[in-house]
gemmi code that builds the backbone of each chain (N, CA, C; Angstrom):
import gemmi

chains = {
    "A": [
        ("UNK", (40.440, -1.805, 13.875), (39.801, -2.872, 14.666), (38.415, -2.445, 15.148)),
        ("UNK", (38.528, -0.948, 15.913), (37.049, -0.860, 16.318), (36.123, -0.537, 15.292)),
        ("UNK", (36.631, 0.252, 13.736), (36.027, 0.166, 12.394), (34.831, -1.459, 12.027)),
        ("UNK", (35.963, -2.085, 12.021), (35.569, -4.015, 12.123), (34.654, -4.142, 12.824)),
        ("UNK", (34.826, -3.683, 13.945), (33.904, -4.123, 15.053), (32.307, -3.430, 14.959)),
        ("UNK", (32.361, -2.088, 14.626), (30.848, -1.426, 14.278), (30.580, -1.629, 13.333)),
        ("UNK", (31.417, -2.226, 12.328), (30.322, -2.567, 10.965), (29.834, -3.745, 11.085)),
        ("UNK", (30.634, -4.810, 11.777), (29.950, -6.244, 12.294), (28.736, -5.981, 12.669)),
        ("UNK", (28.739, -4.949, 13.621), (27.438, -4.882, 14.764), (26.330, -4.392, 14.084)),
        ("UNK", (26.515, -3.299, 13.307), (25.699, -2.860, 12.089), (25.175, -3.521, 11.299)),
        ("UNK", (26.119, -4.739, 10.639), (25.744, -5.443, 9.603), (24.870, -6.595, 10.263)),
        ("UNK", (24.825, -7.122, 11.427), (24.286, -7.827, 12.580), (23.310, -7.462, 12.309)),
        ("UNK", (23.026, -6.181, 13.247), (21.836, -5.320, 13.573), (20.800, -5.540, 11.942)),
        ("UNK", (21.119, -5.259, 10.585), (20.399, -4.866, 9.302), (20.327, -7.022, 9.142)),
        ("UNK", (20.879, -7.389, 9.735), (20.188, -8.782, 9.372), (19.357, -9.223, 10.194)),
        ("UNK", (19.445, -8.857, 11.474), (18.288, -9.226, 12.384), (17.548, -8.722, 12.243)),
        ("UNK", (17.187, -7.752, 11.974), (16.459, -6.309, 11.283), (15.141, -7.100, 9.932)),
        ("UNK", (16.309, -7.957, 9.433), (15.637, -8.317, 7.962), (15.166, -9.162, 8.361)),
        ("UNK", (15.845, -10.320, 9.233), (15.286, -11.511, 9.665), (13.744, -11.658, 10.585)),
        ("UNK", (14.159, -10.398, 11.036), (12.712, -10.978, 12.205), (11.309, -9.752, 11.915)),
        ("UNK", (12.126, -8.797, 11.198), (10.982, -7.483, 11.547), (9.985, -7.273, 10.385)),
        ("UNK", (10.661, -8.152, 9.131), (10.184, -8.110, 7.762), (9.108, -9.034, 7.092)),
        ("UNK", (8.028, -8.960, 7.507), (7.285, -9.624, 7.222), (6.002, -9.264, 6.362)),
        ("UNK", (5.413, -10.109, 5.709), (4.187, -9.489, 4.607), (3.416, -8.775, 4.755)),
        ("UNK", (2.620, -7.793, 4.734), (1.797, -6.656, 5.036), (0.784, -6.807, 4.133)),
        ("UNK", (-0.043, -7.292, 5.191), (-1.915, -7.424, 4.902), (-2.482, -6.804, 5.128)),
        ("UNK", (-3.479, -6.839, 4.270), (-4.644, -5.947, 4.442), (-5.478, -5.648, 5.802)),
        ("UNK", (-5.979, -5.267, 6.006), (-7.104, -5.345, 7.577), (-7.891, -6.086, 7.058)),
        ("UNK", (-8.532, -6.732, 8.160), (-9.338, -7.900, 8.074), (-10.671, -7.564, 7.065)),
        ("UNK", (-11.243, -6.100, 7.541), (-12.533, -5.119, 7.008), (-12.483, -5.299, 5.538)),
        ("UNK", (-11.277, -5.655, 4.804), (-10.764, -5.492, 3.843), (-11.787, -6.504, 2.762)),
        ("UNK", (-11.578, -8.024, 3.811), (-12.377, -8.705, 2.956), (-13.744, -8.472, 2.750)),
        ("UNK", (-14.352, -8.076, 3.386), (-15.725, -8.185, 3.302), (-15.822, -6.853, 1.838)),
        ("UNK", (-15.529, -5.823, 1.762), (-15.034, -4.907, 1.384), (-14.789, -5.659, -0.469)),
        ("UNK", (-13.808, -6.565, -0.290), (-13.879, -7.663, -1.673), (-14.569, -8.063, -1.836)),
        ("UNK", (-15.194, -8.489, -1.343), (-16.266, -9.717, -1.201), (-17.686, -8.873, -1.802)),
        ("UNK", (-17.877, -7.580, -1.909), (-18.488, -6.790, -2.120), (-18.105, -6.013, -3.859)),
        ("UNK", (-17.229, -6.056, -3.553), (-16.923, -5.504, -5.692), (-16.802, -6.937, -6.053)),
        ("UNK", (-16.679, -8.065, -5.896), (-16.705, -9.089, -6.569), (-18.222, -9.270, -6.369)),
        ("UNK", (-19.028, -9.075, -5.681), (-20.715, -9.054, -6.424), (-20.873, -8.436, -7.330)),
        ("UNK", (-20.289, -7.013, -6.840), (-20.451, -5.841, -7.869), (-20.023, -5.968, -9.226)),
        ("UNK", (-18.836, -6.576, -9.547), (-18.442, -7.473, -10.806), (-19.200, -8.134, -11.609)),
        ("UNK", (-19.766, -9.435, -10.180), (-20.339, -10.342, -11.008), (-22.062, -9.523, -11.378)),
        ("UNK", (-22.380, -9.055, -10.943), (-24.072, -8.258, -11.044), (-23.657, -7.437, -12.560)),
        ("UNK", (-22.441, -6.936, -12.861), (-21.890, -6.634, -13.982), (-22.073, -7.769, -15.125)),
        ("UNK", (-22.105, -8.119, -15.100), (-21.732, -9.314, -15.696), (-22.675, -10.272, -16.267)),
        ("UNK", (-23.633, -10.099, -15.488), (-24.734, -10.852, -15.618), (-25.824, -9.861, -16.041)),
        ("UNK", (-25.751, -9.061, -16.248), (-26.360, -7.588, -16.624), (-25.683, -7.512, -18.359)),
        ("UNK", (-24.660, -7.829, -18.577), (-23.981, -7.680, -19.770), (-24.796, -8.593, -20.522)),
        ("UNK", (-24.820, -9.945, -19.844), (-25.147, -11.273, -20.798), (-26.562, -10.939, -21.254)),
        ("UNK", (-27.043, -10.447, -20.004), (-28.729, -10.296, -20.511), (-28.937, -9.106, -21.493)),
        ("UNK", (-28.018, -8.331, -21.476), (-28.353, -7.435, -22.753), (-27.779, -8.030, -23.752)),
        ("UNK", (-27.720, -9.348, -24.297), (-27.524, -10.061, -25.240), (-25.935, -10.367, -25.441)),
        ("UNK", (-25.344, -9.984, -24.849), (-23.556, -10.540, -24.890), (-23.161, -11.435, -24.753)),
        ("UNK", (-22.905, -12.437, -25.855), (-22.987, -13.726, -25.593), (-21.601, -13.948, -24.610)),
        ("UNK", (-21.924, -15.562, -23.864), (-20.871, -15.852, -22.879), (-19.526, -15.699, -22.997)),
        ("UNK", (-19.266, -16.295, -24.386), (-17.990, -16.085, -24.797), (-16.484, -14.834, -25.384)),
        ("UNK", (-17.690, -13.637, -25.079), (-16.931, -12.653, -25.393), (-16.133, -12.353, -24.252)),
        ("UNK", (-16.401, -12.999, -22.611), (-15.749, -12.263, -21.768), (-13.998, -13.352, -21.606)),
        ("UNK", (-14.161, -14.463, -22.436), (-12.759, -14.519, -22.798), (-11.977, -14.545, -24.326)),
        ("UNK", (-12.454, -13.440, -24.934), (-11.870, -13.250, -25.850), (-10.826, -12.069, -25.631)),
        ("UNK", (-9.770, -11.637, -26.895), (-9.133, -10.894, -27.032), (-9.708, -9.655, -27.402)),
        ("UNK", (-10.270, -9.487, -28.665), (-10.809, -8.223, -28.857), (-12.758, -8.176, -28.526)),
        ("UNK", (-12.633, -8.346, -26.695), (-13.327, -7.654, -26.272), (-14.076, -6.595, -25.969)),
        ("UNK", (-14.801, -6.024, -25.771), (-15.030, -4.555, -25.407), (-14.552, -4.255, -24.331)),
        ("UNK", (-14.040, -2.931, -23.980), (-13.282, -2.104, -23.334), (-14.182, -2.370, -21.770)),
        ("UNK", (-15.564, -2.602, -21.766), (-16.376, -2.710, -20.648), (-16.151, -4.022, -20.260)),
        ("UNK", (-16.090, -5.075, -20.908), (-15.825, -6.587, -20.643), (-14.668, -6.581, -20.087)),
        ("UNK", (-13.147, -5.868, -20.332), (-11.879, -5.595, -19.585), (-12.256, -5.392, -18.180)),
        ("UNK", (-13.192, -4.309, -18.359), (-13.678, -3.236, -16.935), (-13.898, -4.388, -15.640)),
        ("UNK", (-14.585, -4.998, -16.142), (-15.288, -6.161, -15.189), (-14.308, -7.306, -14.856)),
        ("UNK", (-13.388, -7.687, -15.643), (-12.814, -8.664, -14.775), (-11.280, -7.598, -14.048)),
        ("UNK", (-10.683, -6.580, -14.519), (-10.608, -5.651, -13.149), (-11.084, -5.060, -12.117)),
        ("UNK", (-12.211, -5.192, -12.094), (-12.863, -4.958, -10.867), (-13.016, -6.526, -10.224)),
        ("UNK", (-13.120, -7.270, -10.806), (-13.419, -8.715, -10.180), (-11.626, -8.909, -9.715)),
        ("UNK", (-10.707, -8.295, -10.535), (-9.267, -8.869, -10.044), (-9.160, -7.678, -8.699)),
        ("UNK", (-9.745, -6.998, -8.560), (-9.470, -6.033, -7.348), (-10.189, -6.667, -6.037)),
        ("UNK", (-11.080, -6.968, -6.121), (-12.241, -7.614, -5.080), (-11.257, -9.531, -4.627)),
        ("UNK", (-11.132, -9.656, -5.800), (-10.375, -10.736, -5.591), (-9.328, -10.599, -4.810)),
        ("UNK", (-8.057, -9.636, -5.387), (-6.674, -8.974, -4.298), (-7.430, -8.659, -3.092)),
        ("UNK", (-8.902, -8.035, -2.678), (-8.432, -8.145, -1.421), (-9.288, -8.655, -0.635)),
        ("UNK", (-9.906, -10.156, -0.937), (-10.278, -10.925, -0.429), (-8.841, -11.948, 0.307)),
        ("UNK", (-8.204, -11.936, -0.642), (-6.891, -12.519, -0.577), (-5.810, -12.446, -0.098)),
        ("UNK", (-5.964, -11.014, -0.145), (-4.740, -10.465, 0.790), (-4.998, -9.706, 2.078)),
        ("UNK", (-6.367, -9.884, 2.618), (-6.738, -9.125, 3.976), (-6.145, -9.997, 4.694)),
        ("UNK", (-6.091, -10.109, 6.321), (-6.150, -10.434, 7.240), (-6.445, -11.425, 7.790)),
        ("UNK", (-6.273, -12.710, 8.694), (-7.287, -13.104, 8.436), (-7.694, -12.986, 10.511)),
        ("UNK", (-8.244, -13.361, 11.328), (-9.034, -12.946, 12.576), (-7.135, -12.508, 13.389)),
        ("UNK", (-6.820, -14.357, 13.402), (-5.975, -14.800, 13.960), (-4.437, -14.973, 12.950)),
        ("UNK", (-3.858, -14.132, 12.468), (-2.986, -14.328, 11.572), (-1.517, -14.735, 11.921)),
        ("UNK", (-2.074, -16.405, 12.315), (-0.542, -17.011, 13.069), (0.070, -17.545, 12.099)),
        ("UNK", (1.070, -18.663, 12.729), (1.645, -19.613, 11.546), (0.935, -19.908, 10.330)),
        ("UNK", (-0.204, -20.611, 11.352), (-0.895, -22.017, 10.764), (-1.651, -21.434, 9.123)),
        ("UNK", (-2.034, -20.393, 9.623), (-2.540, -19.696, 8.715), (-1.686, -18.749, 7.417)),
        ("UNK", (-0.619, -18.759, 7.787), (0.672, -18.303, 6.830), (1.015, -20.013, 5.758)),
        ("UNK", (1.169, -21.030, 6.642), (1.288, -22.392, 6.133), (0.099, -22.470, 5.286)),
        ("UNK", (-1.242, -22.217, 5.658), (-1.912, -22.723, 4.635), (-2.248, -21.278, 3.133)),
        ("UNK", (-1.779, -20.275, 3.238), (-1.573, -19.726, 2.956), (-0.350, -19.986, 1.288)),
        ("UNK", (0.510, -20.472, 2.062), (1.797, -21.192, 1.193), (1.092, -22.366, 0.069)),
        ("UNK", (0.646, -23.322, 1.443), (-0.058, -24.595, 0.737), (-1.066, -24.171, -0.588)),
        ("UNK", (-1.700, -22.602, -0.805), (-2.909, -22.669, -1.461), (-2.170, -22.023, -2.243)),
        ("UNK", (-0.806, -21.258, -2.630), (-0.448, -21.081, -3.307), (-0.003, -21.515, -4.206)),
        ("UNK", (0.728, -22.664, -3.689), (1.446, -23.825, -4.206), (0.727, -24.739, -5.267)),
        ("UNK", (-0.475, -24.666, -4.440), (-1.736, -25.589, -5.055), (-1.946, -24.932, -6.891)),
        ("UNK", (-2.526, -23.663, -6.652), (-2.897, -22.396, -7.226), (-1.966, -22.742, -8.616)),
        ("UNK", (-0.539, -22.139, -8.273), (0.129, -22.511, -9.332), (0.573, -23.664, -9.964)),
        ("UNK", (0.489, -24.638, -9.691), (0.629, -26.300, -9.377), (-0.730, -26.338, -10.646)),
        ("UNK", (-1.860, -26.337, -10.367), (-2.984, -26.077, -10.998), (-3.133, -25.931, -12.637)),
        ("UNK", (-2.684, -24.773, -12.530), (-2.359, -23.552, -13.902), (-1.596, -24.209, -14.336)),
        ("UNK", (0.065, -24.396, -14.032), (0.943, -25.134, -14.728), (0.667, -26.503, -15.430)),
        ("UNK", (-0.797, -27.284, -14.518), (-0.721, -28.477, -15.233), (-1.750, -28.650, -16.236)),
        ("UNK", (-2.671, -27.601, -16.208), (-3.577, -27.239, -17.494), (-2.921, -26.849, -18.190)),
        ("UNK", (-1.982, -25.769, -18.889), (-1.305, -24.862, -19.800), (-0.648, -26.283, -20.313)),
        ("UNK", (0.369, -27.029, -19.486), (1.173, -28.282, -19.939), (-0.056, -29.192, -20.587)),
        ("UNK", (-0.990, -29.230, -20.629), (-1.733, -30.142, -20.916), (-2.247, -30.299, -22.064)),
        ("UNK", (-3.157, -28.659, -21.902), (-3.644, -28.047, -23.117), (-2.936, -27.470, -24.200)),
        ("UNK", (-1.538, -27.575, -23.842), (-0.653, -27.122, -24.869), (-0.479, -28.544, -25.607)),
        ("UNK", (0.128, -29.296, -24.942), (0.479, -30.777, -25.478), (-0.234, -31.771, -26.068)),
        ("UNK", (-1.385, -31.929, -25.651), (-2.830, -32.151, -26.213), (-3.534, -31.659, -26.839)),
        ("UNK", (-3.220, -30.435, -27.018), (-4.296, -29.577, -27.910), (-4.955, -29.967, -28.336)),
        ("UNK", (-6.345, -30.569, -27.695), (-7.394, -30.627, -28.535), (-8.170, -29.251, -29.284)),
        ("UNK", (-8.139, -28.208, -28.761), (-8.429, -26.854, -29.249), (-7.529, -26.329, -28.466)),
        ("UNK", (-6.775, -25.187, -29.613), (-6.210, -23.934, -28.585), (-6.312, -22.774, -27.942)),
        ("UNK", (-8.044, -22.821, -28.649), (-8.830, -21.721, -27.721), (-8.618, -21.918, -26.224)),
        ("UNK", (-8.467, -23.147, -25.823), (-8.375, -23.259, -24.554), (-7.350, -22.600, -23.448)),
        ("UNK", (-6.077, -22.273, -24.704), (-5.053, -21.801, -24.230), (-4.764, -20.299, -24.448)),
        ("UNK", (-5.992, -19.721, -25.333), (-5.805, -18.251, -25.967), (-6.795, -17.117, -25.163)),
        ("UNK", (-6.424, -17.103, -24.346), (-7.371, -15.998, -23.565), (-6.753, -14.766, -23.071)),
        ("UNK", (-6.919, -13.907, -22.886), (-6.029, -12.407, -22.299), (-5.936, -12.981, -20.915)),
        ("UNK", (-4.777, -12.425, -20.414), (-3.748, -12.708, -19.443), (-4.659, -12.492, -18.367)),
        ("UNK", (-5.148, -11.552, -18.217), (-6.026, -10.342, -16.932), (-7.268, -11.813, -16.659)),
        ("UNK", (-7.674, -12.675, -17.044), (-8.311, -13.887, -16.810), (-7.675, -14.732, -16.299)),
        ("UNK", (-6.379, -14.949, -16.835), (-5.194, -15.694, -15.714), (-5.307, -15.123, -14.402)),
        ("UNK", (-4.525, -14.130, -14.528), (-4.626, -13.682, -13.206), (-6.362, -13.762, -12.185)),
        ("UNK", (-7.311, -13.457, -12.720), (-8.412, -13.806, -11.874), (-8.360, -15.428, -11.499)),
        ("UNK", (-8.076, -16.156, -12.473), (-8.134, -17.636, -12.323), (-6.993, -17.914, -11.123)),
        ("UNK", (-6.231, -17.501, -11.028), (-4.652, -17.639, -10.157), (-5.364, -17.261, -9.087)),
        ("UNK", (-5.816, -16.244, -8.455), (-6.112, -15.572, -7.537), (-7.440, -16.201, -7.191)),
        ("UNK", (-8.391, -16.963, -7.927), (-9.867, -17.205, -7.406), (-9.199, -18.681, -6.817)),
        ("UNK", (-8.683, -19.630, -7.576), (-8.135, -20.566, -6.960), (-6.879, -20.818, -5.795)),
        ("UNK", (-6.326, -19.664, -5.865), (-5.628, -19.594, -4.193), (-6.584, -19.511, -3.461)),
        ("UNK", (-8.228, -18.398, -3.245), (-8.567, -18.134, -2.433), (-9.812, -19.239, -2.066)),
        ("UNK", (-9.918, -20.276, -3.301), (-11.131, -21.498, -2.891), (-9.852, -22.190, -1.839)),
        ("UNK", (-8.573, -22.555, -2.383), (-7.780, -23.246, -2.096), (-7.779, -23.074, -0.488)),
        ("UNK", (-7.560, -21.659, -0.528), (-6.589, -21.738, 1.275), (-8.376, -21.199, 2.444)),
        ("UNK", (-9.329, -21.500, 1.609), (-10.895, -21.615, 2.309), (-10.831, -23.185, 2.522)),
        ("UNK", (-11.013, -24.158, 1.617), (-11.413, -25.430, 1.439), (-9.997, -26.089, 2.833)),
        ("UNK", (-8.844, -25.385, 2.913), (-8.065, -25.817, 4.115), (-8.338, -25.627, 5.142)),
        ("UNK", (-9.169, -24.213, 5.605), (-9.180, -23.507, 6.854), (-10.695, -24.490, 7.621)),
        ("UNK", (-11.415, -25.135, 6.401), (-12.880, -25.477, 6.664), (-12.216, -26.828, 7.230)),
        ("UNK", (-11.625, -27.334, 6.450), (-11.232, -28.556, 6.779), (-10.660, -28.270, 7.920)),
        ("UNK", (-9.474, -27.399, 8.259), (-9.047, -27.846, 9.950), (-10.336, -27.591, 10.676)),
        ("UNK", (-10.616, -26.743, 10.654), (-11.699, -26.221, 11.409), (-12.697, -27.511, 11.856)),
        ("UNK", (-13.207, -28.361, 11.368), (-14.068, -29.479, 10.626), (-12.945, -30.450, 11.991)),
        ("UNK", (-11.792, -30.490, 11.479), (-10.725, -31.502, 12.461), (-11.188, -31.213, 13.610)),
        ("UNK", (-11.049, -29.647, 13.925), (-10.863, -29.187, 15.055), (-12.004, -29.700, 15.954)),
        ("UNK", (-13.364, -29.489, 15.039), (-14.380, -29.452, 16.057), (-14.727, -30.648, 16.653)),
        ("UNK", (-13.993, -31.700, 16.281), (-13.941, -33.190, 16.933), (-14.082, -33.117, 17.853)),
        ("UNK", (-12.217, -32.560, 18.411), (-11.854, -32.809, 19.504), (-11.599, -30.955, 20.290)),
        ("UNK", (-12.927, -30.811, 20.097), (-12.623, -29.219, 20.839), (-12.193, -29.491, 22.183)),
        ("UNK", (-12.892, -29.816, 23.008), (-12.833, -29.928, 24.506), (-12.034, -31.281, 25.074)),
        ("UNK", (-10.812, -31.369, 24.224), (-10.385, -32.590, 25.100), (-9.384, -31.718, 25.990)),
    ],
    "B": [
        ("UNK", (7.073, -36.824, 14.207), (7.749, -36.088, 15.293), (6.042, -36.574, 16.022)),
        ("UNK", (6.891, -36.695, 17.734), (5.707, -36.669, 18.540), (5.819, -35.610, 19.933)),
        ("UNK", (4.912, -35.046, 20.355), (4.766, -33.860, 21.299), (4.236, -34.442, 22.361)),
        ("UNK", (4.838, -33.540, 23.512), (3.810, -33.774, 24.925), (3.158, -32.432, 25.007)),
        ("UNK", (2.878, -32.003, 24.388), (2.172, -30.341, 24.923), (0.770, -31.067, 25.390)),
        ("UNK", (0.008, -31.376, 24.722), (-1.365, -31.619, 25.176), (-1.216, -32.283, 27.080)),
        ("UNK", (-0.642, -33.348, 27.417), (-0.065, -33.994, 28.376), (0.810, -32.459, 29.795)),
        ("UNK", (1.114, -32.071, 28.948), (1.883, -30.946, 29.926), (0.928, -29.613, 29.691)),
        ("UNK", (-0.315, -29.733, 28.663), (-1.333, -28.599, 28.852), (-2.364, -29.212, 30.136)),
        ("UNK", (-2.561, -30.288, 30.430), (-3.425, -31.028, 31.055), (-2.623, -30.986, 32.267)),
        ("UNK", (-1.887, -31.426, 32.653), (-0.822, -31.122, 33.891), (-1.641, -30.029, 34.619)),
        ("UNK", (-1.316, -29.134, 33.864), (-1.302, -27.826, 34.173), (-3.144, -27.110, 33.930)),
        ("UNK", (-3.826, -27.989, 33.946), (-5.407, -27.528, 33.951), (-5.323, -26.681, 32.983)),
        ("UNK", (-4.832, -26.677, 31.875), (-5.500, -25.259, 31.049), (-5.973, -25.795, 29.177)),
        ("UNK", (-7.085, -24.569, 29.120), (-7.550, -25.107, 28.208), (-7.064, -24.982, 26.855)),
        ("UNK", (-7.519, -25.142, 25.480), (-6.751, -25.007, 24.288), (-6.634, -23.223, 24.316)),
        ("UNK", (-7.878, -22.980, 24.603), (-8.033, -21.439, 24.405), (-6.972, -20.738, 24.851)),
        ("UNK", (-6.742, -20.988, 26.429), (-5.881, -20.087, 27.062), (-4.560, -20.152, 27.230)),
        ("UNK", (-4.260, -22.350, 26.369), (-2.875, -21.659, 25.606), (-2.278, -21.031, 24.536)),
        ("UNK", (-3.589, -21.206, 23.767), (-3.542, -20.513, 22.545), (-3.208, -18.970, 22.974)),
        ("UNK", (-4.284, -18.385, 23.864), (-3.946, -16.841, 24.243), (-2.307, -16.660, 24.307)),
        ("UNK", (-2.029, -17.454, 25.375), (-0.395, -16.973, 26.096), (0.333, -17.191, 24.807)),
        ("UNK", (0.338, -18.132, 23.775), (0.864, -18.173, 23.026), (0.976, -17.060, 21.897)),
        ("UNK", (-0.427, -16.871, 21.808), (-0.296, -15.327, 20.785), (-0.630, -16.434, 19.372)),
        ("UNK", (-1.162, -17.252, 19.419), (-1.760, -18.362, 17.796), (-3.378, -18.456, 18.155)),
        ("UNK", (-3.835, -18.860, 17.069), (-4.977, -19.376, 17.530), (-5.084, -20.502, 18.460)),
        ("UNK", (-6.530, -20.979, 18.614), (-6.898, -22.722, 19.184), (-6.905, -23.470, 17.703)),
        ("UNK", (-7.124, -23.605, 16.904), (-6.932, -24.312, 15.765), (-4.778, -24.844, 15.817)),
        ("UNK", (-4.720, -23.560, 15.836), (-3.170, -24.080, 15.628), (-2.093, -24.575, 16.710)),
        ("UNK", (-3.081, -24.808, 18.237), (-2.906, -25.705, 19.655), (-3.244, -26.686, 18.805)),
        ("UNK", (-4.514, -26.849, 18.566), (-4.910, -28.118, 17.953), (-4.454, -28.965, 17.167)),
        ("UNK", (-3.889, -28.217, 16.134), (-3.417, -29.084, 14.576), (-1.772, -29.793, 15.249)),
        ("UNK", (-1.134, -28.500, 16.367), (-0.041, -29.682, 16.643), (0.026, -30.390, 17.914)),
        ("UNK", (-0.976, -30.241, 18.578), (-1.272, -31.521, 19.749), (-1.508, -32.910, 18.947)),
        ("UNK", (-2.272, -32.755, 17.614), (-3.130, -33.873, 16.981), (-2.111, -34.429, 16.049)),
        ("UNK", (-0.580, -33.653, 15.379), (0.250, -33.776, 15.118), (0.454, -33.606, 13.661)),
        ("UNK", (-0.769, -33.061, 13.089), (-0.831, -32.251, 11.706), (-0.269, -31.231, 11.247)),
        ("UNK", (0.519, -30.523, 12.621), (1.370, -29.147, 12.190), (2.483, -29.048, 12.802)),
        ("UNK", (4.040, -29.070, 12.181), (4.971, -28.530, 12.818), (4.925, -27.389, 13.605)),
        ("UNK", (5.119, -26.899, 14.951), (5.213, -25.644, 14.738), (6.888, -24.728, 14.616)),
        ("UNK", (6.377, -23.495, 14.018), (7.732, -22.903, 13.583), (8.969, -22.951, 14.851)),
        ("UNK", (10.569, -23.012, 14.544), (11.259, -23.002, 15.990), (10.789, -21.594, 17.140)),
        ("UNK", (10.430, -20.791, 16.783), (10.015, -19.699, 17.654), (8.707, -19.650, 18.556)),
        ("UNK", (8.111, -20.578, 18.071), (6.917, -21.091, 18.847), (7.258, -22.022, 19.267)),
        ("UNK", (7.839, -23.263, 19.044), (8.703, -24.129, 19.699), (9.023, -23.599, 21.279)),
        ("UNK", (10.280, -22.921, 20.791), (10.784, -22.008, 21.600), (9.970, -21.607, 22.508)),
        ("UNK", (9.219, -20.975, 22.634), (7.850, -20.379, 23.614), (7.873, -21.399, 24.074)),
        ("UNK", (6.863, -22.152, 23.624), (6.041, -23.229, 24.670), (6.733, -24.019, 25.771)),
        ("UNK", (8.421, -24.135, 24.981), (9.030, -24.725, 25.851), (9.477, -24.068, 27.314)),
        ("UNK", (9.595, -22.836, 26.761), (9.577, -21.532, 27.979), (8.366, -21.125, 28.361)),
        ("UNK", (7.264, -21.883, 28.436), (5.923, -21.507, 28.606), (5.666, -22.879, 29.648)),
        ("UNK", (6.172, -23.854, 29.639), (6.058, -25.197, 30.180), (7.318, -25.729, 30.791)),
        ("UNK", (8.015, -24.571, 30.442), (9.491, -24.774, 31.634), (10.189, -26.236, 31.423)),
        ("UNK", (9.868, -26.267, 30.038), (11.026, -27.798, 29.627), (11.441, -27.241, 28.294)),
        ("UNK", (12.761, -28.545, 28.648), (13.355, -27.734, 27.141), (13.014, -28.393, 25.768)),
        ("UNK", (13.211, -27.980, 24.454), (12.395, -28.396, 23.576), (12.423, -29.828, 23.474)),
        ("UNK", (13.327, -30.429, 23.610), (13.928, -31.971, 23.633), (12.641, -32.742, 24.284)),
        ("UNK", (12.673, -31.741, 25.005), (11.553, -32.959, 26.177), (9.956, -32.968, 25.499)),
        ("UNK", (9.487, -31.640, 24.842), (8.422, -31.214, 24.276), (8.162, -32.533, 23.017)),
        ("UNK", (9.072, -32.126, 22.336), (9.084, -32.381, 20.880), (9.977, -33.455, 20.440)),
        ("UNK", (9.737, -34.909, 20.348), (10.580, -35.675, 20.219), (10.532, -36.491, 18.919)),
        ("UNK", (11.945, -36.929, 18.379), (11.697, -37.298, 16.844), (11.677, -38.715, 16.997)),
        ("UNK", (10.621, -39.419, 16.495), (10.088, -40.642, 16.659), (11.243, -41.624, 16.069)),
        ("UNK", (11.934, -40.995, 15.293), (12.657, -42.160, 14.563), (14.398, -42.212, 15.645)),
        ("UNK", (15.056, -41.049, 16.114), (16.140, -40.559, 16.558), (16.150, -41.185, 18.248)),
        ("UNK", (15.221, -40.268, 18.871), (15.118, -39.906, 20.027), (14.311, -40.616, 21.175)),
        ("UNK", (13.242, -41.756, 20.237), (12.795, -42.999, 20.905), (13.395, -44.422, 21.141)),
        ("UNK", (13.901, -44.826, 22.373), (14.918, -46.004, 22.786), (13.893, -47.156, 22.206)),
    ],
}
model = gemmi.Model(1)
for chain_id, residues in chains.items():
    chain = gemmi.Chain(chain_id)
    for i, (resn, *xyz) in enumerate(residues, 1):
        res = gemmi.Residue()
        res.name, res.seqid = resn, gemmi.SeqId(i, " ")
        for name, pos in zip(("N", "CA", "C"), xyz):
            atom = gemmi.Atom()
            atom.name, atom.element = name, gemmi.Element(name[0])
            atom.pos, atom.b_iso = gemmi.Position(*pos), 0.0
            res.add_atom(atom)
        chain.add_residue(res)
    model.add_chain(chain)
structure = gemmi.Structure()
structure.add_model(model)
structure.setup_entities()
């Protein structure tokens, strides 16, 4: 019986444990600016490539150069942690829109791929290395859950002082 | 769903800011559910109602249920 009784309390304890103490682990806020900084550094890459004659289209091809890879990992790093820092005030509201831009994000992707698959007007559209997905996934969560925060913000400043 | 927080923040002279402080959220997210754009989660619920010394019933009422 008292066996019963401490593993209840135990098993209690490891769910309240899970329930309340477990939550996502962000970056520090410093973090973004920090992104926001190799994603210049990326793009100054990049635009440095084209002008030494690389035409536009090699940076979504498959057999790219090994330096064209280079650059949109560094752009997917700057991106992670624009995205995943902090943000001043990291309450609900900001976890909700957070969700919302995710949702959006993949919502997005899914209905181009369905589109451009089914329609195929060209399937170049659909043939690009993955590591471009992922920048695309990640640049559009982070317009996504900006274009929300502007907008409350925008609400907000209506009625600041009522 | 409709709220009295704004009504029982005004009661009580205080501004978005400084319930936002006691609350531990921003003023954006006083804002979004005074204006009625944001649920807030039951644990903030919870607070405010223990922050304004009513119970959630009285805070937070469901327009379709709970209005005679």
């Amino acid at each position: 019986m008292l066996i019963c009784k401490v593993n209840f309390t135990f098993v209690k304890s490891l769910y309240s444990f899970n329930m309340f103490k477990s939550r996502i682990v962000f970056l520090p806020f410093v973090f973004r600016f920090i992104g926001l900084a190799i994603v210049l550094i990326a793009l100054a890459m990049a635009i440095l490539k084209l002008t030494n004659g690389t035409p536009f289209g090699t940076f979504f091809r498959f057999d790219a150069d090994i330096r064209v890879y280079a650059i949109h990992a560094i752009l997917i790093l700057g991106f992670f942690m624009i995205a995943f820092s902090k943000d001043h005030i990291e309450d609900e509201l900001v976890q909700h829109f957070r969700t919302k831009a995710v949702f959006f994000s993949i919502m997005l992707h899914a209905v181009f791929f369905f589109v451009f698959t089914f329609t195929s007007i060209t399937l170049q559209w659909i043939n690009f290395p993955a590591i471009i997905l992922m920048n695309s996934i990640i640049f559009v969560y982070i317009l996504a859950f900006y274009i929300l925060k502007i907008r409350e913000n925008y609400r907000n400043s209506n009625n600041r002082y009522e | 769903m409709i709220n009295y927080i704004r009504e029982e923040r005004k009661i009580r002279k205080l501004s978005q800011e400084e319930l936002a402080k006691a609350m531990n959220v921003s003023r954006q997210t006083i804002n979004a559910i005074e204006a009625g754009r944001y649920l807030p989660s039951l644990p903030l619920a919870f607070k405010l109602s223990q922050y304004f010394e009513k119970t959630v019933n009285e805070l937070f009422v469901n327009e379709v249920f709970d209005v005679e």
